[in-house]
C-alpha positions as CSV (number, residue, x, y, z in Angstrom):
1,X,77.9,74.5,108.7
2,X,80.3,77.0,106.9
3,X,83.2,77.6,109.6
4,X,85.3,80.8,109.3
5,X,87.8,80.2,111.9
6,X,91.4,81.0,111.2
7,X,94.5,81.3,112.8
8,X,97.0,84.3,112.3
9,X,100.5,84.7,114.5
10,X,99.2,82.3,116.8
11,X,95.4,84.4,117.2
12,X,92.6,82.8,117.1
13,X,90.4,84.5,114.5
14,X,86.5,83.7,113.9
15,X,87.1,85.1,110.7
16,X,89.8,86.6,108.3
17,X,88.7,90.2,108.0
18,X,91.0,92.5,110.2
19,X,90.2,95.9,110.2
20,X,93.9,97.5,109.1
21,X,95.5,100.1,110.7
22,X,94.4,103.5,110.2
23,X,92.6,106.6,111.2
24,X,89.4,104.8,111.3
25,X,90.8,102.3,114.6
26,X,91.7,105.2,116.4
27,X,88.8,105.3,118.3
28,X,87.5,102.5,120.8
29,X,84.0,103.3,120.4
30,X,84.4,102.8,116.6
31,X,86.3,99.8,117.5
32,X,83.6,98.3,119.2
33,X,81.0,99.1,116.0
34,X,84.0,97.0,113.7
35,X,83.7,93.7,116.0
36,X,79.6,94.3,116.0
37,X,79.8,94.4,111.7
38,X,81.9,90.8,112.6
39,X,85.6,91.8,112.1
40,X,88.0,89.5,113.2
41,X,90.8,91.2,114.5
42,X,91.5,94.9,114.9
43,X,94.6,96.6,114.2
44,X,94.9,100.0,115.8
45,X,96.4,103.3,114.2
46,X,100.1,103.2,114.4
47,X,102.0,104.9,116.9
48,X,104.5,106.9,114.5
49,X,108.0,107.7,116.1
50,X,108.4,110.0,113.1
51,X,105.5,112.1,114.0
52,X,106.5,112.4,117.7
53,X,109.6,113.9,116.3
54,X,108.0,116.3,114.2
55,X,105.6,117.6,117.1
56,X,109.0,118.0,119.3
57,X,110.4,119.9,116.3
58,X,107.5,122.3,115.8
59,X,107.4,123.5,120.0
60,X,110.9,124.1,119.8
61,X,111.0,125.6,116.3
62,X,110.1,129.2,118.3
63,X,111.7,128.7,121.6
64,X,114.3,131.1,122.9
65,X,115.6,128.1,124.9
66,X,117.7,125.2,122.6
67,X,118.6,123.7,126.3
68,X,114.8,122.6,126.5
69,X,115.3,120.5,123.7
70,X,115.3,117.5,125.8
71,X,112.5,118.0,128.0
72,X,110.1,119.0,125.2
73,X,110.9,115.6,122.9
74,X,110.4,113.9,126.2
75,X,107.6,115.7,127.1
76,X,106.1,115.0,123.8
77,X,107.2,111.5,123.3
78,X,105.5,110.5,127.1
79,X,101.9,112.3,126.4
80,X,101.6,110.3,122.8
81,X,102.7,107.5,124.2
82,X,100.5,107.2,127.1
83,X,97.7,108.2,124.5
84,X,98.4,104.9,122.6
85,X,98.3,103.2,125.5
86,X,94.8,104.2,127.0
87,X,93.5,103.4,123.3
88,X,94.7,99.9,124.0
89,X,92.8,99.4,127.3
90,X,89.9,101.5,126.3
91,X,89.8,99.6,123.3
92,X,90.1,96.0,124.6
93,X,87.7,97.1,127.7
94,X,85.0,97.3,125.2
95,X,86.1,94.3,122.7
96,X,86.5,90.5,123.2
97,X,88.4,90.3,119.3
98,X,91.7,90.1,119.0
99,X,93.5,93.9,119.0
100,X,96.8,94.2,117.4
101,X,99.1,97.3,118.2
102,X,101.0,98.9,115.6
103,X,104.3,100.8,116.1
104,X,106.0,102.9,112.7
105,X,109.6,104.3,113.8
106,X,112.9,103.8,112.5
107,X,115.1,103.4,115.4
108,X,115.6,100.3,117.2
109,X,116.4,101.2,120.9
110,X,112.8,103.3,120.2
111,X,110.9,100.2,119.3
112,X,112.1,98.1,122.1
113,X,110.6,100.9,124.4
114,X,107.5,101.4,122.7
115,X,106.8,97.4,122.8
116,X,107.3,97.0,126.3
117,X,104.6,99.1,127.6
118,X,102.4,97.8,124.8
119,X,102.4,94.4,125.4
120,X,101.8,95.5,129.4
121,X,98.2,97.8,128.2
122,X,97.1,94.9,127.0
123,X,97.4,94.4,123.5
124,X,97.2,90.5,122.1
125,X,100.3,91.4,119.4
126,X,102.2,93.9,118.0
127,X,102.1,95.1,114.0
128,X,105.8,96.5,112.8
129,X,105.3,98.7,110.7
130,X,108.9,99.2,109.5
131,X,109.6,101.7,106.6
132,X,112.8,103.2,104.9
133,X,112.7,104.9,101.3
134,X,116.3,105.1,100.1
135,X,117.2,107.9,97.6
136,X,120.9,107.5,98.5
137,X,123.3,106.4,95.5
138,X,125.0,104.8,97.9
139,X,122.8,103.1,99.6
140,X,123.9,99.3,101.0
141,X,120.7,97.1,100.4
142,X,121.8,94.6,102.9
143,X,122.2,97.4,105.5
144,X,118.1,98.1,105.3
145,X,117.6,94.1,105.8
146,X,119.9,94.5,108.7
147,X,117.9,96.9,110.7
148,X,114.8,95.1,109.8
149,X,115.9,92.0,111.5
150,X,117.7,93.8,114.4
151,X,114.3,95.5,115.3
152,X,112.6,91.8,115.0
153,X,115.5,90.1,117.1
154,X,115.5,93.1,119.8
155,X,111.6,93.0,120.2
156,X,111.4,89.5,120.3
157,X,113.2,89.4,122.8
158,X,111.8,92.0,125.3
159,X,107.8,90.8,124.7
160,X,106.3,87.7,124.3
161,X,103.1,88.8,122.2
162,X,102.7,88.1,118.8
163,X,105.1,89.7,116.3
164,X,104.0,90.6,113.1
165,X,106.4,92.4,110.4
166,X,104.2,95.1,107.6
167,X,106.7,95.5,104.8
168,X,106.1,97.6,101.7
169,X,107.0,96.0,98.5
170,X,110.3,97.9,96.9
171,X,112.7,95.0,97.9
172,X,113.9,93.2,95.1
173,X,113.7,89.6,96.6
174,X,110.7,90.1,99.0
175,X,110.6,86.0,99.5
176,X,114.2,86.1,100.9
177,X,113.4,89.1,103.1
178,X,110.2,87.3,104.6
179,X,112.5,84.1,105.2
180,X,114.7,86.0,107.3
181,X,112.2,88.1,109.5
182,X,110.7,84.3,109.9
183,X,114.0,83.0,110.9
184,X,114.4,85.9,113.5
185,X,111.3,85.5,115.1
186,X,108.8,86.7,112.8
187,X,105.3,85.4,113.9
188,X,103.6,86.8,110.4
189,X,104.0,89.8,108.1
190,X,101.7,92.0,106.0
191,X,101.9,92.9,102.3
192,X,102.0,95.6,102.2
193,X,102.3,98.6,103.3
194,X,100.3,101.6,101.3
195,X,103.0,104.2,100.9
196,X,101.7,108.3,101.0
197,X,101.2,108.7,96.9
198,X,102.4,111.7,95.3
199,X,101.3,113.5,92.1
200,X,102.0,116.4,90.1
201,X,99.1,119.4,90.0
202,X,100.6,121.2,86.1
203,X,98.2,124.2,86.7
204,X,100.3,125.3,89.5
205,X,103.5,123.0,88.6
206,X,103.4,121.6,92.8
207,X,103.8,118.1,94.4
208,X,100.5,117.5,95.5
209,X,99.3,114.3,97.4
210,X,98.1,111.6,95.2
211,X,95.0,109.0,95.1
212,X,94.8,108.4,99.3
213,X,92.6,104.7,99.0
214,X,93.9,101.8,97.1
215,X,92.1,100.6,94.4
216,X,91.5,96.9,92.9
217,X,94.5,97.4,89.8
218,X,96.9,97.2,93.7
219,X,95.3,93.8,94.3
220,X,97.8,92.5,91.4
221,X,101.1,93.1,93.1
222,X,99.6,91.7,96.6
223,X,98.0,88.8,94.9
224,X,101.4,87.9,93.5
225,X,103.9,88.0,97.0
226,X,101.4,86.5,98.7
227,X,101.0,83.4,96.2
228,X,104.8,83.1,96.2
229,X,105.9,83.4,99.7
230,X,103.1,81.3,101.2
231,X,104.3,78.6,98.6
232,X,108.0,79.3,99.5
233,X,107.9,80.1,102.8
234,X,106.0,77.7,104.9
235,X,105.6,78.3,108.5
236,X,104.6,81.9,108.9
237,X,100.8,83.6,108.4
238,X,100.2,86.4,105.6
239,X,98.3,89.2,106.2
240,X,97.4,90.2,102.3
241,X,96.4,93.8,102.4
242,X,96.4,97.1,99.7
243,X,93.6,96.4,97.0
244,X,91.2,94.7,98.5
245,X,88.0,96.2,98.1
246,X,85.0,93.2,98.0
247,X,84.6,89.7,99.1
248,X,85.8,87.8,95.7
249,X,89.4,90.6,96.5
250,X,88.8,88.6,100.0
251,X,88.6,84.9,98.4
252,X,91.5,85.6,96.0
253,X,93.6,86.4,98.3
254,X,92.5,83.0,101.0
255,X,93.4,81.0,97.6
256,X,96.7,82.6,97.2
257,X,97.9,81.4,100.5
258,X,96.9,84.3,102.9
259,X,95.6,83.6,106.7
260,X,94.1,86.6,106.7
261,X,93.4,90.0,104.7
262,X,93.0,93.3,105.9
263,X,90.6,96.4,105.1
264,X,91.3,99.9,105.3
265,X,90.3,101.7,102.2
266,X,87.4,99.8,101.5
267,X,86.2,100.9,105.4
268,X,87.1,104.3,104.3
269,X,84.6,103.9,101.4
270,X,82.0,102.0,102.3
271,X,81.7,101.9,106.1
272,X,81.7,99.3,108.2
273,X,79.0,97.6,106.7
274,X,81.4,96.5,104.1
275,X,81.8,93.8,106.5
276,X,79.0,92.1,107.3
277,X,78.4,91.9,103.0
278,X,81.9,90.2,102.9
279,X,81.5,87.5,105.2
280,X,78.1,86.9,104.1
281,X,78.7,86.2,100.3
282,X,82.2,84.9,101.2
283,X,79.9,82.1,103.1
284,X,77.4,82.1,100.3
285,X,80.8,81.5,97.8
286,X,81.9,78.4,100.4
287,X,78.7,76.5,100.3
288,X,78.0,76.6,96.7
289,X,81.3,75.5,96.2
290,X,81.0,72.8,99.0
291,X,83.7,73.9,101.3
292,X,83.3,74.0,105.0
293,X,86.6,75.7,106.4
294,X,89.1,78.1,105.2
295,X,91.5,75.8,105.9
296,X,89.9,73.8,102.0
297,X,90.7,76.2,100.1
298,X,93.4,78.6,101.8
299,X,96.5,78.4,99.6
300,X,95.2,76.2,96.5
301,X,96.3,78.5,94.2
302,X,99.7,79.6,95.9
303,X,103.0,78.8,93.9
304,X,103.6,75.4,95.4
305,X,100.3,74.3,94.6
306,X,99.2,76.2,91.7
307,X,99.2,73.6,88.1
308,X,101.3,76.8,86.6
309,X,103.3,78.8,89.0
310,X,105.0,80.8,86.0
311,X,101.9,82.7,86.2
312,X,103.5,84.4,89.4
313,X,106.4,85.0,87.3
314,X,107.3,88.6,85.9
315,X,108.5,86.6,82.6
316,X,104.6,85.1,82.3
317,X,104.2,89.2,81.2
318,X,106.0,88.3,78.1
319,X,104.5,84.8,77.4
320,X,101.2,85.8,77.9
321,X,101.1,88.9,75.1
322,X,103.5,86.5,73.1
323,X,100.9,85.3,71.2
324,X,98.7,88.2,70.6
325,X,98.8,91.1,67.5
């Protein structure tokens, strides 16, 4: 009897598949059809701080009155929140799976706020989803690890739900960075986070947005930090996500040392029927290969246990064309 079960920031999962945050969870009806295709967690569109702001901004862009300021951005700030929150109950009225909140601002005392009355709707954890692109030429790194762990620390200590820390991969030592949210009470994190992608259109010489899904050349870069920091860091669940697109994206990632692995892009393309194919050749993968549990197989190939670790290694780059015209 295969057995699917995992365990992720203390959850307990039937499977690994969580359906990642995005447009697509923003709905508890379509909620409800993810945990019917056999999901085993759902993590709900993010709550963006940023995009509360902008709403503010944009009412008072035209207003004759600058001493409204307040009111509107509070106005504003209550009527999206108390949005997120009847998603929550609506959501986990209609679902018996695990569903995972997910907050993206950039101020702490903010995040504290936000958690609170999360954790109080309902929701069985909370997703970070913390994100800072520096441009400054005088930027102090440690200063950006800083506020990541303050926000960690502060929320930690106001709700006693699962925390789990999504982190986008432009830090130069992501292992150290993961030890430190575990240290500061880190339950799990997620790599990574899929930044907006920009491109250039030349006919009209304009930014223009970029490819909006991943695609399987991503799975590299997740593949890798998850293979390391599961082998470094023991004690604290990875959620591999960005380029994962297929149950063998699915397997790789198990091997490398994740607890779980989320889909967005693929749900975007194929529906959520994606799903249901997963887990059944994931299942048809385990019993040919005579494994019963996740737990078999999870993290064989990470950097601890892997016969060749170098092959995590930037440097393997240069080995491996080393011998080739």
């Amino acid at each position: 009897m295969i057995d699917l079960k995992t365990e992720y920031a203390g959850l307990k999962l039937r499977n690994p598949l969580i359906a990642g945050s995005s447009g697509l969870t923003n709905n508890p009806e379509r909620n409800k059809e993810f945990e019917k295709a056999g999901v085993g967690a759902i993590v709900l569109k993010s709550l963006f701080e940023e995009q509360i702001e902008m709403q503010s901004s944009n009412l008072l862009k035209d207003s004759d009155y600058p001493e409204a300021s307040d009111y509107v951005q509070e106005y504003v700030k209550v009527n999206q929140v108390n949005e997120y929150l009847e998603l929550i109950k609506k959501t986990k009225a209609l679902c018996t799976i695990p569903i995972i909140a997910s907050i993206n601002c950039y101020k702490a005392d903010n995040w504290i706020d936000f958690a609170r009355q999360i954790e109080l709707a309902g929701a069985d954890a909370l997703e970070l989803n913390v994100f800072y692109l520096e441009t400054s030429l005088t930027h102090d790194y440690y200063k950006m690890q800083t506020t990541y762990v303050n926000i960690v620390r502060k929320v930690k200590e106001t709700v006693r739900i699962p925390i789990i820390i999504k982190i986008g991969k432009n830090f130069t030592n992501i292992p150290a960075l993961v030890n430190t949210l575990k240290v500061n009470g880190a339950d799990a994190v997620v790599l990574f986070n899929r930044y907006y992608q920009p491109d250039i259109d030349i006919n009209t010489m304009q930014i223009v947005s970029g490819n909006v899904f991943s695609n399987h050349s991503d799975l590299s870069d997740t593949l890798r930090w998850t293979g390391i920091v599961s082998g470094q860091i023991p004690g604290i669940n990875i959620a591999a996500s960005t380029g994962v697109h297929d149950w063998e994206d699915v397997i790789k990632c198990l091997l490398a040392g994740a607890s779980t692995v989320q889909l967005t892009s693929a749900l975007y393309t194929h529906g959520s029927e994606i799903i249901s194919q997963i887990l059944t050749c994931i299942e048809e993968w385990m019993h040919q290969s005579r494994i019963k549990t996740i737990e078999e197989f999870r993290g064989k190939l990470n950097y601890k246990n892997s016969s060749d670790p170098s092959r995590y290694e930037r440097a393997q780059f240069m080995k491996y064309f080393s011998n080739r015209d």
